[in-house]
TILOPA-582774 format. One record per residue (C-alpha): residue number from 1; residue in three letters; x, y negated, z. Coordinates in steps of 0.1 Angstrom, whole numbers, plus 5000, padded with zeros to 4 digits. Example, Ala and Ser with C-alpha at 12.3 -4.5 7.8 and 13.67 -1.06 7.14 Angstrom:
// TILOPA-582774
@i: 1 | aa: ALA | x: 5123 | y: 5045 | z: 5078
@i: 2 | aa: SER | x: 5137 | y: 5011 | z: 5071
//
This chain:
// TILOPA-582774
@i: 1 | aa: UNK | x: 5069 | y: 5048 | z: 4902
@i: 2 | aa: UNK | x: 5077 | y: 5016 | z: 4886
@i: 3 | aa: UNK | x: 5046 | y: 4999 | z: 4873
@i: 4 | aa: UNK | x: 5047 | y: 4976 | z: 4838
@i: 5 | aa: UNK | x: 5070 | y: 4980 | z: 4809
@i: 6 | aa: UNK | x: 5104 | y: 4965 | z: 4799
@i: 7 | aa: UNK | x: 5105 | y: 4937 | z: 4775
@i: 8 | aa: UNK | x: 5104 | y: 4893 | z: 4777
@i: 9 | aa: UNK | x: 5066 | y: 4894 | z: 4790
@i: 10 | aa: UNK | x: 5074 | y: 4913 | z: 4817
@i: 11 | aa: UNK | x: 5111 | y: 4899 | z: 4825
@i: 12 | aa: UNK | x: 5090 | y: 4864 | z: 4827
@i: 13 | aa: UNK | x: 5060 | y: 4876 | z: 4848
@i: 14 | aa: UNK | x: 5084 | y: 4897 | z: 4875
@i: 15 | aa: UNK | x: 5106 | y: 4860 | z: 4874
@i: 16 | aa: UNK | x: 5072 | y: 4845 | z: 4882
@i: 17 | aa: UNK | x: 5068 | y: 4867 | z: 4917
@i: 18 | aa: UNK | x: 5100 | y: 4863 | z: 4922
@i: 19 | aa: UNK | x: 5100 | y: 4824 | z: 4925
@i: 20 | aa: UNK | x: 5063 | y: 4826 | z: 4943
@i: 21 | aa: UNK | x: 5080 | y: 4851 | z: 4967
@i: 22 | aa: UNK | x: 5115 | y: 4829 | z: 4972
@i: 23 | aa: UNK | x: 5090 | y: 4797 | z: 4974
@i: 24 | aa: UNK | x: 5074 | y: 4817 | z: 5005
@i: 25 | aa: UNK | x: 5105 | y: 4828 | z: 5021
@i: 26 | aa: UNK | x: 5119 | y: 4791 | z: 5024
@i: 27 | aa: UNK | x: 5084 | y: 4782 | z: 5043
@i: 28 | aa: UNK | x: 5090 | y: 4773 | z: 5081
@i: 29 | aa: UNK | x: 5082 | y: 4803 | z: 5103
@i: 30 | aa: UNK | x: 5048 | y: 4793 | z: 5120
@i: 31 | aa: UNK | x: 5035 | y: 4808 | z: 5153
@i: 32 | aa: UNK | x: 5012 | y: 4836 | z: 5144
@i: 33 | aa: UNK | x: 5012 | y: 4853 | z: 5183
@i: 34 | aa: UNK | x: 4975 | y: 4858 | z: 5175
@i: 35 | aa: UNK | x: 4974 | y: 4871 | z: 5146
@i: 36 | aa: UNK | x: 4964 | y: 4910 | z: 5139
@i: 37 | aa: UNK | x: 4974 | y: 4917 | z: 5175
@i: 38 | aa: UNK | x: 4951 | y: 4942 | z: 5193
@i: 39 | aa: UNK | x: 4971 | y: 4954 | z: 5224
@i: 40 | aa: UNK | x: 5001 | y: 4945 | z: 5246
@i: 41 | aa: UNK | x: 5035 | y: 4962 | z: 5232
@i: 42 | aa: UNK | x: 5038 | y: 4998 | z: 5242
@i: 43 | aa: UNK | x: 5074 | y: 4991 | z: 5234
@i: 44 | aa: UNK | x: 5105 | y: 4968 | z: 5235
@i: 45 | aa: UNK | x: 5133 | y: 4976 | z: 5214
@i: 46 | aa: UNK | x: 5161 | y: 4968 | z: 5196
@i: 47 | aa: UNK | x: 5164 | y: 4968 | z: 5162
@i: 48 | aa: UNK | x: 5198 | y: 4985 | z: 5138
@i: 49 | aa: UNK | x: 5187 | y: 4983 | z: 5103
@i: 50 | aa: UNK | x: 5159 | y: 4970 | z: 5080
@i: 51 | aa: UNK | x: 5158 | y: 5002 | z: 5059
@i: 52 | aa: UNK | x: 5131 | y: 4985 | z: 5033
@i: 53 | aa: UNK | x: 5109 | y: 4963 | z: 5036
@i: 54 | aa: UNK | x: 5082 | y: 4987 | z: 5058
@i: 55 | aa: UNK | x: 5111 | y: 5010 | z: 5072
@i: 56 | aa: UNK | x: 5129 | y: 5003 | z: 5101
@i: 57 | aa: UNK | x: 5160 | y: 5015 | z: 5120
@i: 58 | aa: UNK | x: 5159 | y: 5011 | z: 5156
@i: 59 | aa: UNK | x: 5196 | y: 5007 | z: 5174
@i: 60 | aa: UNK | x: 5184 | y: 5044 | z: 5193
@i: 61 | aa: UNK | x: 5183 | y: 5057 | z: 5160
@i: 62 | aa: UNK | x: 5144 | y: 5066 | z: 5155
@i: 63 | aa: UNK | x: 5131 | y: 5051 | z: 5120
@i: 64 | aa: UNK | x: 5100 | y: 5034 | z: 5123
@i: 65 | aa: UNK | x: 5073 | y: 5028 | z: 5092
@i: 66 | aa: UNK | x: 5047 | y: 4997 | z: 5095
@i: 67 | aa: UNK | x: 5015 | y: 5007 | z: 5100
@i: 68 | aa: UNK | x: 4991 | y: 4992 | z: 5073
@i: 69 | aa: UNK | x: 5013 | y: 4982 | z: 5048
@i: 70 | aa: UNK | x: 5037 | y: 4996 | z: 5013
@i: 71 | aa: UNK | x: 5062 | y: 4972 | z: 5000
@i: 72 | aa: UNK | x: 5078 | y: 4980 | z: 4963
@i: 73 | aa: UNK | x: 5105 | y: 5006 | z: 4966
@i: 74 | aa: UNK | x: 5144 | y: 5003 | z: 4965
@i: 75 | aa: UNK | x: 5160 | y: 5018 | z: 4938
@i: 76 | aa: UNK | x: 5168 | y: 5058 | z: 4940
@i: 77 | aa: UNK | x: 5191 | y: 5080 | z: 4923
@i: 78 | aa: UNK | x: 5160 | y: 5087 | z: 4898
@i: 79 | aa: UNK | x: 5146 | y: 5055 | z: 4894
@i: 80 | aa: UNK | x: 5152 | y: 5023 | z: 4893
@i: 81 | aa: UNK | x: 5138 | y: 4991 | z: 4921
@i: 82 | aa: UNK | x: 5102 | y: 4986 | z: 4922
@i: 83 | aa: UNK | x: 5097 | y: 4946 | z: 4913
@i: 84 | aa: UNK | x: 5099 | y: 4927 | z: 4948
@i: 85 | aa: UNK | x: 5115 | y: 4956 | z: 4967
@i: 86 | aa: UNK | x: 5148 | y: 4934 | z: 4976
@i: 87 | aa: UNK | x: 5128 | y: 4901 | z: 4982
@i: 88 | aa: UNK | x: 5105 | y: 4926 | z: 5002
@i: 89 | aa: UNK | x: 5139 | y: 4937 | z: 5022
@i: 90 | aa: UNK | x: 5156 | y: 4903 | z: 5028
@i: 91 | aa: UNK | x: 5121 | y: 4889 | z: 5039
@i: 92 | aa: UNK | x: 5114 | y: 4919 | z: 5067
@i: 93 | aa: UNK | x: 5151 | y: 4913 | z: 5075
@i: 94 | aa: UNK | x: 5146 | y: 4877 | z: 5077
@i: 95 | aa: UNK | x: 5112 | y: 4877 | z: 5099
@i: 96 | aa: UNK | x: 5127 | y: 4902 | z: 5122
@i: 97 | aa: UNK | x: 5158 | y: 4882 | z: 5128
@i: 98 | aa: UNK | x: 5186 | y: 4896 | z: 5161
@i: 99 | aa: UNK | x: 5161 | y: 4894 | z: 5184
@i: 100 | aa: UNK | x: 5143 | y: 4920 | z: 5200
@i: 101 | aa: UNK | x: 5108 | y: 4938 | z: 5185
@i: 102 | aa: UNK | x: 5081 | y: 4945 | z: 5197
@i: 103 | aa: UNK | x: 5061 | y: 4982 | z: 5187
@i: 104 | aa: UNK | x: 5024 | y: 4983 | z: 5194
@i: 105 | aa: UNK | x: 5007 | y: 5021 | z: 5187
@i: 106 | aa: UNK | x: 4975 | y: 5028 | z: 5169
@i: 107 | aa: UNK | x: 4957 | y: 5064 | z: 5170
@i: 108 | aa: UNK | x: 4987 | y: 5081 | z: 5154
@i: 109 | aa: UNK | x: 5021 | y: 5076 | z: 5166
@i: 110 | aa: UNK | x: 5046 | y: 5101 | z: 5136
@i: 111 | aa: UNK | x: 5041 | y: 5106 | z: 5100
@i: 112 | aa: UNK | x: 5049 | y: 5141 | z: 5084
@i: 113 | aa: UNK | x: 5084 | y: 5132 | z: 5083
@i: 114 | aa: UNK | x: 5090 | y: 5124 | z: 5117
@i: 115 | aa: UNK | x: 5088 | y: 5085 | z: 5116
@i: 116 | aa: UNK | x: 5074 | y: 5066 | z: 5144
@i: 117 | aa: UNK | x: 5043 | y: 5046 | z: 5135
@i: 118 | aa: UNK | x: 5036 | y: 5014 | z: 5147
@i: 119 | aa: UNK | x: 5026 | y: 4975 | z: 5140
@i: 120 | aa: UNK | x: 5053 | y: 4955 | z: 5146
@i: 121 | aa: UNK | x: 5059 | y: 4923 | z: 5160
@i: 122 | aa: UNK | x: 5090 | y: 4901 | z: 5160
@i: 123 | aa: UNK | x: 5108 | y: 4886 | z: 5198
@i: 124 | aa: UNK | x: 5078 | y: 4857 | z: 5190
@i: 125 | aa: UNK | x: 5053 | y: 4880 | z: 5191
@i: 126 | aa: UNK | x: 5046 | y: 4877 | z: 5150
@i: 127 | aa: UNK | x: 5032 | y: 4901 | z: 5129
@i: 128 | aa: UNK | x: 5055 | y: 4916 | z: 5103
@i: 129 | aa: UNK | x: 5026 | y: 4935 | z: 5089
@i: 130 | aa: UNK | x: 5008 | y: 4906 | z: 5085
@i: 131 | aa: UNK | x: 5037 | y: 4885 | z: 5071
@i: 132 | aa: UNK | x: 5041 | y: 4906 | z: 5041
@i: 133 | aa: UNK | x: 5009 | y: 4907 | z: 5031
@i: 134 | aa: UNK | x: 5005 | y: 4870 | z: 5035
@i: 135 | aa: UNK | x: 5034 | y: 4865 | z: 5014
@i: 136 | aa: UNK | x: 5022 | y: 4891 | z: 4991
@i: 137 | aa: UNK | x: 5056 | y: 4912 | z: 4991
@i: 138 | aa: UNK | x: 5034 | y: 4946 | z: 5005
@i: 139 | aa: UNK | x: 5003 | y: 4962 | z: 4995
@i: 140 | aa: UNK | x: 4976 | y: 4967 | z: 5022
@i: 141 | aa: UNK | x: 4971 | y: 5004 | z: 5021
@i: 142 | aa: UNK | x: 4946 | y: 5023 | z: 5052
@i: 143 | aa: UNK | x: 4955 | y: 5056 | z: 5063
@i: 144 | aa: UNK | x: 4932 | y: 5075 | z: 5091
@i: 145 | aa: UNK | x: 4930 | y: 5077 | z: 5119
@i: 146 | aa: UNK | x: 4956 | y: 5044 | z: 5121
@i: 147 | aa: UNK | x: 4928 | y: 5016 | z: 5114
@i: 148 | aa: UNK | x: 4923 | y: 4994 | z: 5143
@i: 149 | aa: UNK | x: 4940 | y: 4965 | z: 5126
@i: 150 | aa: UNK | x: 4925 | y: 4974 | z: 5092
@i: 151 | aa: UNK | x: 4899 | y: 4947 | z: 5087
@i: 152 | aa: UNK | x: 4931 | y: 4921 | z: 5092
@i: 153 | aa: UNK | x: 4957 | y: 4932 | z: 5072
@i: 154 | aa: UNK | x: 4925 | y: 4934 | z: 5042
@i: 155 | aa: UNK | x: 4921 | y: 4900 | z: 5048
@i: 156 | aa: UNK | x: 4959 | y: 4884 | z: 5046
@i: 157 | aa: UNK | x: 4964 | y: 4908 | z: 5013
@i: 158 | aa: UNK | x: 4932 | y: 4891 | z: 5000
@i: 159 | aa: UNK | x: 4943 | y: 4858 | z: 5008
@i: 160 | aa: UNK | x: 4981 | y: 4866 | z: 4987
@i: 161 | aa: UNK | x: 4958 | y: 4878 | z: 4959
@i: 162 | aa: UNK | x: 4937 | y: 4846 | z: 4954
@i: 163 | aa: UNK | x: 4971 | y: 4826 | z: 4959
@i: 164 | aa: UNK | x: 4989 | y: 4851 | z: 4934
@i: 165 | aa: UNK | x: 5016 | y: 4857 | z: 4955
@i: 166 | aa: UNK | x: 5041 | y: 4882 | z: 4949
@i: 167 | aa: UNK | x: 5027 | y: 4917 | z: 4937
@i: 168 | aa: UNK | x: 4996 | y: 4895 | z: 4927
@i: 169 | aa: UNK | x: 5014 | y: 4871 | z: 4901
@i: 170 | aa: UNK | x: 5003 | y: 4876 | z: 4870
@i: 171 | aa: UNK | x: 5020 | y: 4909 | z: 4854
@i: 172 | aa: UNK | x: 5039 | y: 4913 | z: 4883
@i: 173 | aa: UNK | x: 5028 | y: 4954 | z: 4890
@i: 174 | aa: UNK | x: 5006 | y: 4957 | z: 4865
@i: 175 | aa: UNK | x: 4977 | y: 4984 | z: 4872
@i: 176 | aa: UNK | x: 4979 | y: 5020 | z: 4858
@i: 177 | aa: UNK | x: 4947 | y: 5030 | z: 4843
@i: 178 | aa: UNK | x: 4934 | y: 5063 | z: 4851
@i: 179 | aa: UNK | x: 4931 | y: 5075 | z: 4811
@i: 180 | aa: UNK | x: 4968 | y: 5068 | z: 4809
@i: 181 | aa: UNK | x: 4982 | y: 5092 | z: 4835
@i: 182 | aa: UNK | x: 5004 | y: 5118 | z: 4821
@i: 183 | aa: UNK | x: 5035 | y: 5137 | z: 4834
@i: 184 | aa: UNK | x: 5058 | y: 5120 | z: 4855
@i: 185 | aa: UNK | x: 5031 | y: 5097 | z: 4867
@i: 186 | aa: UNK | x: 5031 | y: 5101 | z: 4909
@i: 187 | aa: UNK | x: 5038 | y: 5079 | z: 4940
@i: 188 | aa: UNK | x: 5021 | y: 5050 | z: 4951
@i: 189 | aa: UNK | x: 4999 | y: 5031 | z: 4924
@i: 190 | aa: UNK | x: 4973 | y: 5008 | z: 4919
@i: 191 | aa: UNK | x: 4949 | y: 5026 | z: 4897
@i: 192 | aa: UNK | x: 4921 | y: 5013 | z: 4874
@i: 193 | aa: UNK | x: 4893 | y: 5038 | z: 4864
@i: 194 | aa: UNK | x: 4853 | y: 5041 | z: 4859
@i: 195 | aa: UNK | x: 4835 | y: 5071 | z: 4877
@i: 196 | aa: UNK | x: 4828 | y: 5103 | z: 4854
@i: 197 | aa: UNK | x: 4808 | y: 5126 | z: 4878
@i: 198 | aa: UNK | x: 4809 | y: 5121 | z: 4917
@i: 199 | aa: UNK | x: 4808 | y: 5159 | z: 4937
@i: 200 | aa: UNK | x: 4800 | y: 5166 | z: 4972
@i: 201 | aa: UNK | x: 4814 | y: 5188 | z: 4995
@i: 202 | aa: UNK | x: 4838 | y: 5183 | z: 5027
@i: 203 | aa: UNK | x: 4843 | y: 5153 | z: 5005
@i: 204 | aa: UNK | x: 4835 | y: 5130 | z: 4982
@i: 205 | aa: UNK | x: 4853 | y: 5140 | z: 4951
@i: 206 | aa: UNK | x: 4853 | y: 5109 | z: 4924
@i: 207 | aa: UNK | x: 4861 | y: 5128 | z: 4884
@i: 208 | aa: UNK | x: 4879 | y: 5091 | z: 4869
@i: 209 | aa: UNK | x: 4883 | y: 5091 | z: 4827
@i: 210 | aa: UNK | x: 4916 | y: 5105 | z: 4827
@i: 211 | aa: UNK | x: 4927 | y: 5135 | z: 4842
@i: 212 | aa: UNK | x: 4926 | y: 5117 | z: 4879
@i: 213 | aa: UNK | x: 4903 | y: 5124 | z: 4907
@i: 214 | aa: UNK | x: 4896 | y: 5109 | z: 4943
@i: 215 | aa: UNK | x: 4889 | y: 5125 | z: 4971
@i: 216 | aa: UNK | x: 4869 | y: 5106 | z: 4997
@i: 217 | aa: UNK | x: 4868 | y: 5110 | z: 5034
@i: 218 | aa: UNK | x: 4843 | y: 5090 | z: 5044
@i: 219 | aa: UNK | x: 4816 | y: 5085 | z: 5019
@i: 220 | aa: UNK | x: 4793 | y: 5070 | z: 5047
@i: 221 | aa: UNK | x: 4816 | y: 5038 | z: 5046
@i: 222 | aa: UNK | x: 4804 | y: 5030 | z: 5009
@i: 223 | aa: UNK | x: 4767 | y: 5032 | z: 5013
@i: 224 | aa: UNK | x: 4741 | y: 5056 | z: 5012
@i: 225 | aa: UNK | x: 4749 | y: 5059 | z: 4977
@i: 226 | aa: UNK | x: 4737 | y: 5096 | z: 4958
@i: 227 | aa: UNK | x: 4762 | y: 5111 | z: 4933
@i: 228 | aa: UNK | x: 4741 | y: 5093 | z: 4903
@i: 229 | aa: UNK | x: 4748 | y: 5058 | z: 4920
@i: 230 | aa: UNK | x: 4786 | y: 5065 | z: 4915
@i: 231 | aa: UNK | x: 4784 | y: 5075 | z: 4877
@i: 232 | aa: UNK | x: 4799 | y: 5047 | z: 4861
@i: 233 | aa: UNK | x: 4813 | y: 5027 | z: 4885
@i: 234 | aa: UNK | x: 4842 | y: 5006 | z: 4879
@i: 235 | aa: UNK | x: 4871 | y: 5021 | z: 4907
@i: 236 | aa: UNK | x: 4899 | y: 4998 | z: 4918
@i: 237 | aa: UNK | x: 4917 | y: 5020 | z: 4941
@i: 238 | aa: UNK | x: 4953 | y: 5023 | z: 4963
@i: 239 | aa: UNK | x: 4974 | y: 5051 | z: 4970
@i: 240 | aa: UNK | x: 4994 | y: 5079 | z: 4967
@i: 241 | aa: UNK | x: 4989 | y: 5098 | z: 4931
@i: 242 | aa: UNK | x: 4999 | y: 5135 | z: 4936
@i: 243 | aa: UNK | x: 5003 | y: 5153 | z: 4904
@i: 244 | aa: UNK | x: 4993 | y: 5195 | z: 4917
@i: 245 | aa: UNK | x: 5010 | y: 5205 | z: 4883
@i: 246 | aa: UNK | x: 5007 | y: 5221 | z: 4853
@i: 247 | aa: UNK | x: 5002 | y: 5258 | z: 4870
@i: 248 | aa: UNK | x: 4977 | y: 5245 | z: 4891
@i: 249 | aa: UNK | x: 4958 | y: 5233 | z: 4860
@i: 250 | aa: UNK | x: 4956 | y: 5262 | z: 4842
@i: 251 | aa: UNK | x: 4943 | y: 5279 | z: 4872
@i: 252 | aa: UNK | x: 4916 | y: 5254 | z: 4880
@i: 253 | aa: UNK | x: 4908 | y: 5246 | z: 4842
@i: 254 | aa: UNK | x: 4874 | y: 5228 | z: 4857
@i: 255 | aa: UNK | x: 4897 | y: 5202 | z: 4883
@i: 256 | aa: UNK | x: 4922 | y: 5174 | z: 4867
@i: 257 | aa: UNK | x: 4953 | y: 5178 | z: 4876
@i: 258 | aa: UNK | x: 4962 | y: 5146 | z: 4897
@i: 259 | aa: UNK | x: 4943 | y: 5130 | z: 4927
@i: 260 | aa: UNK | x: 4942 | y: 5106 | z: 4952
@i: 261 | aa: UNK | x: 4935 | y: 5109 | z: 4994
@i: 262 | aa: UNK | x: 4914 | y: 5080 | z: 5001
@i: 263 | aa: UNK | x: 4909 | y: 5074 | z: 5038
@i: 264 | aa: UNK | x: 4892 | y: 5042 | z: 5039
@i: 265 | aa: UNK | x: 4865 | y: 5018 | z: 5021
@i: 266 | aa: UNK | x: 4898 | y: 4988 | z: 5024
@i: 267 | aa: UNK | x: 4915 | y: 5009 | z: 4998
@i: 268 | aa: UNK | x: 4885 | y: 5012 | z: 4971
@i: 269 | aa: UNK | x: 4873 | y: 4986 | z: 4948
@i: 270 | aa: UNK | x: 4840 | y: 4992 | z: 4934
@i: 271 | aa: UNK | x: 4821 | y: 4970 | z: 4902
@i: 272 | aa: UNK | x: 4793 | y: 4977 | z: 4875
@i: 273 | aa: UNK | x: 4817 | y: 4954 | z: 4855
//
């Protein structure tokens, strides 16, 4: 989903990340071999085709998706390009170069649609992961069980942030705020939203103002923190917002009708502001 709305403001903002982005492409390519590595390859290959900017096509055919990482998304036949996908493109494309790649595994090795998983490293051993957050053209998102190299990637996306870079410039992707979800609201968002009522079961279930919810897989990460603690809390959060439907709504009249898998304390925010 396209975050913002049309208009000057936000023509001259997305110009804004696009000159910080541009600005960080023409930087000199500086050894990073060190950086967010936790293993030897498991893999040499050879790369066909920079799909996006976290989507790969290796010359054997398999796609690959970066671990640790969601750049802005091309355009679609029904929607247009997320800001920065493109720059997100060229600079993976760039980074990656003709030379060989590296593929390093994590816990998981294939998504649900069949793409291989891995952390990618360029023929000088960079991180591309890392690179795209430090240049702030991809969102840091955590996904169990793949979180060896969490901690790192948190910490190059928080860097980008402070230097708002990219996705960070001011009114670049513009949060969506929980009361504001409506119908055709889904994908991948950055969602604002304070704490209604906080349920426990398998999960941690998080009731936002607005018809959202979150479900938590590991409320140990946050604290020993009761349901009460929760109520009010300010939520910055990351992720995929699945809208279950109308039908399912009218079935479950108590639920809200979207929600968001959370996997990880790296993709929650939380303030008293």
């Amino acid at each position: 989903m396209a975050p913002g709305t049309m208009g000057s403001s936000w023509f001259g903002a997305a110009l804004r990340a696009c000159l910080g982005a541009l600005a960080y492409l023409l930087l000199p390519v500086l050894p990073a071999a060190a950086d967010c590595v936790f293993a030897p390859a498991d893999e040499l290959v050879a790369l066909r085709q920079v799909r996006d900017g976290d989507t790969l096509i290796l010359q054997d055919g398999r796609r690959v998706r970066l671990i640790g990482v969601n750049t802005p998304e091309l355009a679609r036949a029904d929607a247009p390009a997320q800001p920065l996908a493109q720059e997100a493109k060229r600079f993976s494309e760039r980074f990656l170069g003709n030379g060989g790649l590296e593929l390093v595994f994590d816990q998981e090795r294939y998504d649900r649609y069949g793409r291989l998983l891995a952390h990618v490293y360029n023929h000088r051993g960079e991180s591309l992961e890392s690179a795209l957050l430090s240049a702030g053209l991809a969102f840091h998102i955590a996904i169990a069980p793949n979180l060896t190299l969490a901690e790192c990637l948190s910490q190059r996306e928080q860097r980008a942030r402070q230097r708002a870079l990219g996705v960070w410039a001011a009114g670049a992707w513009p949060p969506l705020h929980a009361a504001e979800v409506g119908p055709g609201d889904g994908g991948f968002v950055l969602l604002l939203g304070r704490v209604q009522k906080a349920e426990y079961n398998r999960f941690l279930w998080l009731h936002l103002d607005g018809p959202v919810t979150l479900r938590l897989s590991n409320p140990g990460e946050y604290g020993q923190l009761t349901p009460s603690d929760w109520q009010g809390a300010k939520i910055e959060v990351r992720g995929w917002l699945v809208d279950r439907g109308a039908k399912y709504l009218s079935q479950n009249s108590h639920q809200k009708r979207w929600f968001i898998a959370v996997d990880s304390k790296f993709s929650l925010k939380i303030s008293r502001d």
